[in-house]
C-alpha positions as CSV (number, residue, x, y, z in Angstrom):
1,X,0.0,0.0,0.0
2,X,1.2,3.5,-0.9
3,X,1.7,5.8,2.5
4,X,0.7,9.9,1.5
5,X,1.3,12.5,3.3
6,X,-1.6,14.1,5.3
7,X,-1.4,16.8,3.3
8,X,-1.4,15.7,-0.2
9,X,-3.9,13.4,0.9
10,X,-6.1,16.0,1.7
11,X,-5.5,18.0,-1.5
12,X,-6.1,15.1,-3.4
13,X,-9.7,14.1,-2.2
14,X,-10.4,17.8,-2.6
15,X,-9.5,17.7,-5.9
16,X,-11.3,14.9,-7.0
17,X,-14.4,15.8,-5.0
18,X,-14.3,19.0,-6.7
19,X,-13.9,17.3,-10.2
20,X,-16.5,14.8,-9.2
21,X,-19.2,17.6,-8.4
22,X,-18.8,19.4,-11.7
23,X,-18.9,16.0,-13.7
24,X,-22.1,15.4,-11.4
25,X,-23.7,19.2,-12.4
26,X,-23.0,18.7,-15.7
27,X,-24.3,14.9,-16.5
28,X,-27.6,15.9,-14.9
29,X,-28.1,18.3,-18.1
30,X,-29.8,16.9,-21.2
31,X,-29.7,17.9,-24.3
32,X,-33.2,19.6,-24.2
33,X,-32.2,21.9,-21.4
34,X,-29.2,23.0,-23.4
35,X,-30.6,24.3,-26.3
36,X,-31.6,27.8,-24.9
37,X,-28.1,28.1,-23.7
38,X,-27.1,27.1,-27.5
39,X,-29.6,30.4,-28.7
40,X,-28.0,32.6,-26.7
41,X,-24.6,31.5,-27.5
42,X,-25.8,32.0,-31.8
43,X,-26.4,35.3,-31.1
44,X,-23.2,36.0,-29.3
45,X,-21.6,34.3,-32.2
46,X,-23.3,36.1,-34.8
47,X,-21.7,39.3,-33.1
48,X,-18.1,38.1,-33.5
49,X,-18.4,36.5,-36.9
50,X,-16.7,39.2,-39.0
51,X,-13.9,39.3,-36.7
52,X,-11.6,36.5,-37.3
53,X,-9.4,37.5,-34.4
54,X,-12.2,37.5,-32.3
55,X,-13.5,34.0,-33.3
56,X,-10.5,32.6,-32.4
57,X,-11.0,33.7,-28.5
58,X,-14.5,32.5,-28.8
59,X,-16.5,31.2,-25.4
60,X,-17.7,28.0,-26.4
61,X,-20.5,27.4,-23.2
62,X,-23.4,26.9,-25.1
63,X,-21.8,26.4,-28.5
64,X,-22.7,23.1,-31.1
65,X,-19.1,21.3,-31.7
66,X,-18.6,18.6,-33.9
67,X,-15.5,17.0,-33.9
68,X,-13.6,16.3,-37.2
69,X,-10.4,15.4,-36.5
70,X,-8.9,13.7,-33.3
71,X,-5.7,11.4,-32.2
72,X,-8.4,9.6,-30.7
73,X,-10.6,7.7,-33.6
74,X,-13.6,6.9,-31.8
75,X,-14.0,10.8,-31.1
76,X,-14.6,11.2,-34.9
77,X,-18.1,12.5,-35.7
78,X,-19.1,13.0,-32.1
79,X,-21.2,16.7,-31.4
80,X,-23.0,18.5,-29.4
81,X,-23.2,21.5,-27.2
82,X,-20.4,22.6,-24.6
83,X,-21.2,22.3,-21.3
84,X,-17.9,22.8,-19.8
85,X,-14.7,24.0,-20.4
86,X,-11.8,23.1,-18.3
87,X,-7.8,23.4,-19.5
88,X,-7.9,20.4,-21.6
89,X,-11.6,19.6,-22.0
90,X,-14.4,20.2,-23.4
91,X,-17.3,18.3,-22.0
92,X,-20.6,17.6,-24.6
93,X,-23.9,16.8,-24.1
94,X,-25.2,14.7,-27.7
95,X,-29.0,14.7,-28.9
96,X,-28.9,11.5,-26.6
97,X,-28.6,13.8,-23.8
98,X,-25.4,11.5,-23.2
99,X,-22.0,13.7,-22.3
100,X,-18.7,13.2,-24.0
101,X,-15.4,14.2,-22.9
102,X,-13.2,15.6,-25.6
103,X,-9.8,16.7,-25.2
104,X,-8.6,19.7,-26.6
105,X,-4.9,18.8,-27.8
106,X,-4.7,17.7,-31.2
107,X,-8.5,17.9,-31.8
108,X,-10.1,20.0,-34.5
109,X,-13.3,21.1,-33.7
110,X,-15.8,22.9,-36.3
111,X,-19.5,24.7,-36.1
112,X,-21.8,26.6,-38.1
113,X,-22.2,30.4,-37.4
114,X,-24.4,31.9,-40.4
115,X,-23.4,29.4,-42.4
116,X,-19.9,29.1,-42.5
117,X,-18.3,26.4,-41.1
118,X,-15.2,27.5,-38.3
119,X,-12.6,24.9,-37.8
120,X,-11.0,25.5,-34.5
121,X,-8.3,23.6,-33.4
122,X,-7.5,22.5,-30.1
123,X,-4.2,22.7,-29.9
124,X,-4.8,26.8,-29.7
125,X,-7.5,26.4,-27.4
126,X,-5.0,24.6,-25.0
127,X,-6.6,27.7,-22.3
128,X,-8.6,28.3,-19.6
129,X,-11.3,29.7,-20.9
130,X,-11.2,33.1,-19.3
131,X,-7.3,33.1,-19.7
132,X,-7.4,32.3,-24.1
133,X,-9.3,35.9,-23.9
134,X,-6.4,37.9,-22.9
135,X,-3.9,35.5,-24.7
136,X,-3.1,36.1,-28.7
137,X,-3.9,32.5,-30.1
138,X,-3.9,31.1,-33.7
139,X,-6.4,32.1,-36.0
140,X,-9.6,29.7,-36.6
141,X,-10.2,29.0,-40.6
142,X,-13.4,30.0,-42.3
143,X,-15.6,28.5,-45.0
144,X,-18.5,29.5,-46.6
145,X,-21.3,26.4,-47.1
């Protein structure tokens, strides 16, 4: 058995506690319940779309995400809307009302905003969320569908 010190013990079982209650929070939200949070976030999109600067600091809470690329094959395909953003997550909640973990690194992500389709890629969203705002990241590419 591995002896820890009292003190890292403790920080530990904070730390997972804490992780365990925002897993907790966030797979009691369906997919239903996120959809007004998705509206909200479209028209905060809509605001940033001619700015591509902007729409690479982006909050993604609320936003549709499907992935298109990953390290990780079985990720391939999988969408829905952000629930959570940590450092190298984003949490999903599909149609199923069934949450996914993605990570960020070496991930593309792309959604619709007016239709075009942004391709955002997770190796510049490697960020807290409120820290990628203040932090000059890559641009996010652009088509029009």
């Amino acid at each position: 058995s591995l002896v820890i010190d009292g003190q890292v013990k403790q920080w530990y079982q904070r730390r997972v506690r804490g992780q365990q209650l925002r897993l907790d929070v966030v797979n009691g939200v369906g997919f239903e319940e996120a959809i007004p949070l998705h509206k909200v976030w479209c028209q905060y999109a809509r605001q940033l779309l001619g700015r591509s600067e902007d729409l690479a600091r982006i909050d993604l809470h609320g936003a549709l995400l499907a992935v298109t690329r990953s390290m990780v094959p079985g990720l391939v395909n999988k969408s829905g809307i952000v629930l959570m953003e940590t450092l190298n997550i984003l949490t999903l909640v599909d149609r199923d009302s069934k949450s996914h973990v993605i990570p960020k690194k070496r991930t593309v992500f792309s959604l619709v905003i007016d239709g075009q389709v942004v391709n955002l890629y997770g190796n510049n969203m490697i960020f807290r969320p409120g820290e990628r705002i203040m932090k000059k990241v890559g641009k996010p590419r652009i088509a029009s569908i």
